[in-house]
C-alpha positions, 0 to 999 in steps of 0.5 A: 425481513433484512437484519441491517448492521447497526449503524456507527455512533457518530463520533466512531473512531475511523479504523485502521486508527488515524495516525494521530489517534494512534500517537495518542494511544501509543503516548498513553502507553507509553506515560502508563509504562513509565508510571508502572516502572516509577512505581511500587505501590500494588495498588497503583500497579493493579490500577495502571495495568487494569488501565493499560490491557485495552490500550494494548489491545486497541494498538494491536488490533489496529495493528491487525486492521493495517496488515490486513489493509495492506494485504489487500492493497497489496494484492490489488497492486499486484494485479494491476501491475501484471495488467500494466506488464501485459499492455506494456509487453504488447506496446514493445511488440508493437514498437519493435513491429514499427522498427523493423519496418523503419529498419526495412525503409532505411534498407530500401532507401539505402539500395535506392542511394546506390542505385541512384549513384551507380546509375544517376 
């Protein structure tokens, strides 16, 4: 019997977070902050800060998610440029093969000239 995954309840946030998912956690953030400097009361410290630990945490995990997307985009970039960079070295071999013929023919054609005006 196969264990599947539980499936994502239907309003599950998309993660790496969207950018506008993320602005609204970074502005709540950022009212909880200026809310804590603003304030004295312990009691509302306790509160905010209580309140503000998971906002942190979700941002810095997001954060975490974006990295590692990036890593891997990153590494998937890389070897499709080094696959680009070979087909392209191998064009460059085959246009620089072309040239040296077009090189040659213009050589030819040029001795042809000289035969033709020495001895029309």
């Amino acid at each position: 019997m196969t264990i599947q995954p539980p499936s994502p309840k239907p309003n599950s946030p998309t993660v790496p977070l969207t950018q506008e998912a993320r602005a609204a956690y970074e502005k709540l953030y950022d009212e909880c902050e200026l809310a804590i400097q603003g304030t004295i009361d312990p009691n509302i410290l306790q509160v905010l800060n209580d309140a503000e630990a998971p906002i942190v945490d979700i941002l810095d995990k997001d954060d975490v998610c974006r990295l590692e997307a990036d890593t891997v985009l990153f590494q998937e970039l890389r070897v499709q440029i080094n696959d680009a960079n070979e087909t392209l070295k191998d064009l460059k071999s085959q246009i620089a093969a072309i040239a040296s013929h077009i090189a040659t023919a213009g050589e030819i054609l040029a001795a042809i000239d000289k035969v033709l005006t020495i001895v029309p």
